[in-house]
C-alpha positions in Angstrom: -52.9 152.4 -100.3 -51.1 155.6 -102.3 -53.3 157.5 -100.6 -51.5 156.8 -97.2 -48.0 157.2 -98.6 -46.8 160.6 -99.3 -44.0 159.4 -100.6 -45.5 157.1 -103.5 -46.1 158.7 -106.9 -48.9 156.9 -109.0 -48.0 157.0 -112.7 -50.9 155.4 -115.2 -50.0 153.8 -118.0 -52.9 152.8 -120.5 -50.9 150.8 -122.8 -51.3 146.9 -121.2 -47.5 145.6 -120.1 -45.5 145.1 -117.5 -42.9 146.8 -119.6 -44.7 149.9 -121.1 -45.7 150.1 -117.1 -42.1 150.1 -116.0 -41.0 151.9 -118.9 -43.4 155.1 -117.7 -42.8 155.1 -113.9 -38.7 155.0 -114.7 -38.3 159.0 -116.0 -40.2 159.8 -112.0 -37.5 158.2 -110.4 -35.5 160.2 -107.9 -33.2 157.3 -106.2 -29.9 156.0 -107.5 -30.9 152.7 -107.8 -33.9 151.0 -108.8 -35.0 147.6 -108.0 -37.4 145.6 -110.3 -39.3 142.3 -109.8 -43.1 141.4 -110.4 -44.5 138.1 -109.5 -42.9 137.5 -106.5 -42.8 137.5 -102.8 -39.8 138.8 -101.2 -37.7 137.1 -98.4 -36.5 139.1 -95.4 -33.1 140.5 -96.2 -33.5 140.8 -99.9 -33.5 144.4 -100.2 -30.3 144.7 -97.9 -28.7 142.1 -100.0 -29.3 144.2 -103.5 -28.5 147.2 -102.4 -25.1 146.4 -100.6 -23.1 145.8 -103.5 -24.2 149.4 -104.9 -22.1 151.2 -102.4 -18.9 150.0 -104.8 -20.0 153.0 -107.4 -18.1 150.6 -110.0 -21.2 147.9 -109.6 -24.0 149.0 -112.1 -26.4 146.2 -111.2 -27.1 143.4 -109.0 -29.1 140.2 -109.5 -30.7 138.0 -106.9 -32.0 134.1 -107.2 -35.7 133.2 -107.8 -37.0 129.9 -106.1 -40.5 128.6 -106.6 -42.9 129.6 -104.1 -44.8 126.4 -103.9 -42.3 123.1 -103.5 -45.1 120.7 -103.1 -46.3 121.2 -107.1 -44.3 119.7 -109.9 -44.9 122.1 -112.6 -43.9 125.5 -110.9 -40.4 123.2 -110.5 -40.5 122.4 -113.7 -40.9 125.7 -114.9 -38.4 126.8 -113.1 -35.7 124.0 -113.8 -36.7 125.1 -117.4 -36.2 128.4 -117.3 -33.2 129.0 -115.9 -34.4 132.0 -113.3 -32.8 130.4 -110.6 -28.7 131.2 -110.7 -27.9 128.6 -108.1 -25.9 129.2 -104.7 -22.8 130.8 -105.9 -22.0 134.3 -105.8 -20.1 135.7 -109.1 -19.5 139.2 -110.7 -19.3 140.3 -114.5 -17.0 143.2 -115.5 -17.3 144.7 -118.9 -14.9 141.9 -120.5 -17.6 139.3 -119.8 -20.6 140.9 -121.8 -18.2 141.9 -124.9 -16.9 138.3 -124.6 -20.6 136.9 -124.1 -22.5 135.2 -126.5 -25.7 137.1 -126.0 -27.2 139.5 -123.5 -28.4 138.0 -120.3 -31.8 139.4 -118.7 -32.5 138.5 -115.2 -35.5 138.9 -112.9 -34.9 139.8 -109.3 -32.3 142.6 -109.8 -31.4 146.0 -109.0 -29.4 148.6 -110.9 -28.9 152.3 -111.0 -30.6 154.3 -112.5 -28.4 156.3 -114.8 -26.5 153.0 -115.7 -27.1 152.6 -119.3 -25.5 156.1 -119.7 -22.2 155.5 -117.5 -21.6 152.1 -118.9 -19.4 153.6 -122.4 -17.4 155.5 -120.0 -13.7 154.5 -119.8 -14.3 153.0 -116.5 -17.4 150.8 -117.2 -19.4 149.5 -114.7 -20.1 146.3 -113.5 -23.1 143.7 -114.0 -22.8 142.4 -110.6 -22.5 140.7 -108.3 -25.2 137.9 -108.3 -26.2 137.1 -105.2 -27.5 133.8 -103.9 -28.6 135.2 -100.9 -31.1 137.6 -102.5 -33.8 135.3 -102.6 -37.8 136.2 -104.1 -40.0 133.3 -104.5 -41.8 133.2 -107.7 -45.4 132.5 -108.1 -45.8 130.3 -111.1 -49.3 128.8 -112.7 -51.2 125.9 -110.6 -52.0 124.0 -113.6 -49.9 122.4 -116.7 -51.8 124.3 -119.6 -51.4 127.6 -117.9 -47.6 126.9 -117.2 -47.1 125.6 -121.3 -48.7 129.2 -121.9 -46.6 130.8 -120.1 -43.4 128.9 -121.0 -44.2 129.8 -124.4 -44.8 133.6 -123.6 -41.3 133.8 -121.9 -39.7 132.1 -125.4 -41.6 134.3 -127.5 -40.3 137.4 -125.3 -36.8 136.2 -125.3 -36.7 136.2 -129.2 -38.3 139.0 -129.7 -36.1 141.2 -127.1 -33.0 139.9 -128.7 -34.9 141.1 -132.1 -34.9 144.9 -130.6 -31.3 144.3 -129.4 -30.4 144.0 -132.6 -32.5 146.5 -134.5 -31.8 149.4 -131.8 -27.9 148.8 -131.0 -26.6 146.5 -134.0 -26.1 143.4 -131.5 -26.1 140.7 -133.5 -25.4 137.9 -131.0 -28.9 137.1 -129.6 -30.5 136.7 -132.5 -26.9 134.5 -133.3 -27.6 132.6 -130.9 -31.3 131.7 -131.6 -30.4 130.9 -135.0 -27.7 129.1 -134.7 -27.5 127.7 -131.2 -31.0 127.3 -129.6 -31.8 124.8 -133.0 -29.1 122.8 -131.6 -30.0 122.9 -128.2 -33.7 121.8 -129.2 -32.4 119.0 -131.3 -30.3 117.5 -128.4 -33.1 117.7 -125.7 -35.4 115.9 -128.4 -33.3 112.9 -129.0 -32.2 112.4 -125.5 -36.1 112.8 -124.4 -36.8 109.9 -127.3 -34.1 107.9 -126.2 -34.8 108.2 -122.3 -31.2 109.8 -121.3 -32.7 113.2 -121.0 -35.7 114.0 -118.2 -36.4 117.1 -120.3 -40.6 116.6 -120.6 -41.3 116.7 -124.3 -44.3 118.7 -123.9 -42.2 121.8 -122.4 -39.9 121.4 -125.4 -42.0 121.7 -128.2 -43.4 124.5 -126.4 -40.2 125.9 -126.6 -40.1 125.8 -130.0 -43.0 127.3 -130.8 -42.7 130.2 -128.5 -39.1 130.8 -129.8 -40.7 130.4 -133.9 -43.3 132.8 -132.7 -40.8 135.4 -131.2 -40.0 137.5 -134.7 -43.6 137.9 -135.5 -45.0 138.9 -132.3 -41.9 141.6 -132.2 -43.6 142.8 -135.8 -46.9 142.9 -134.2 -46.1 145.1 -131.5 -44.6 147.2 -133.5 -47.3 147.3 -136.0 -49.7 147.9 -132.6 -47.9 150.6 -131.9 -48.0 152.7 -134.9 -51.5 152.3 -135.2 -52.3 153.3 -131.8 -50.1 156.7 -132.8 -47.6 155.7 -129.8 -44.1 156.1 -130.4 -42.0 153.1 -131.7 -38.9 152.1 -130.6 -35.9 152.5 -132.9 
């Protein structure tokens, strides 16, 4: 299919990952602003609808919404109701104030941002994470099957702590891993009792999955460190 684009530039990454994979093809980019998904299929008008905000220079990066692809299975809902990907039908924007005032970074899927963002962002005049918009709409391809979806549910809370792990060891941000210590125990402890009691509809079985993804997190961030010493790669600070 490259082979028929002249404009498309293959970059091979042997290290497994979406992120290593992303993390090489980023240095070859040319554009302004670069759009990131994975598992999804996009709806007509999504480009258009990331890309508009950008031509405020002040708007760093732009989310969109995620909706099952399949509404006819339970679990892909019920990953989804669980996970939070979805940001619901209201459009919003975040200036600087909200993510010093924020609790903890937010990562999104479905979202677009510039390329030289990171850099720009300590200027005086920081830029903004923002707009979401509603109207930007992929739909996300999820596991057919319940033991698939508990793997992956786990996955995505083992990726969560251990992202908010590197936050902290790279840029001193102590909030996310905060927030998992002092918060997410909490939040786990709530969704239990109401499950037990019947006034919560949260499904056990995603919870303690949950858990154990999130008690996994700090070790599988050691690990992949560890991995990448021994494969002689470089290891991120």
């Amino acid at each position: 299919m490259a082979a028929d684009l002249a404009w498309v530039q293959v970059v091979s990454e042997p290290w497994p990952g979406l992120s290593p994979a992303r993390n090489a093809g980023l240095p070859h980019l040319t554009g302004d602003v670069v759009v990131l998904d994975d598992d999804v299929v996009v709806t007509p008008g999504w480009l258009e609808e990331l890309l508009s905000p950008c031509c405020d220079p002040a708007v760093g990066a732009v989310t969109g919404n995620v909706l099952p692809a399949n509404l006819e299975l339970l679990d892909p809902q019920v990953f989804q109701d669980c996970s939070g990907l979805g940001r619901g039908p209201h459009r919003h924007t975040d200036d600087r104030a909200w993510l010093d005032a924020s609790r903890a970074h937010v990562a999104d899927r479905c979202h677009g941002e510039r390329r030289r963002a990171p850099r720009r962002a300590g200027r005086a005049r920081p830029l903004r994470r923002g707009p979401g918009r509603p109207s930007g709409v992929v739909l996300h391809h999820h596991r057919a099957d319940r033991p698939a979806l508990l793997r992956q549910l786990r996955a995505c809370s083992t990726g969560h702590v251990a992202h908010h792990r590197q936050v902290a060891a790279r840029h001193g941000d102590l909030r996310g891993p905060g927030r998992i210590a002092l918060r997410l125990p909490q939040h786990h402890t709530r969704r239990f009792a109401g499950a037990t009691l019947g006034t919560d509809d949260y499904l056990l079985d995603v919870l303690t999955t949950e858990v154990a993804g999130v008690l996994a997190g700090p070790g599988a961030w050691w690990r992949s460190r560890r991995a990448l010493r021994e494969a002689g790669r470089p290891v991120p600070d």
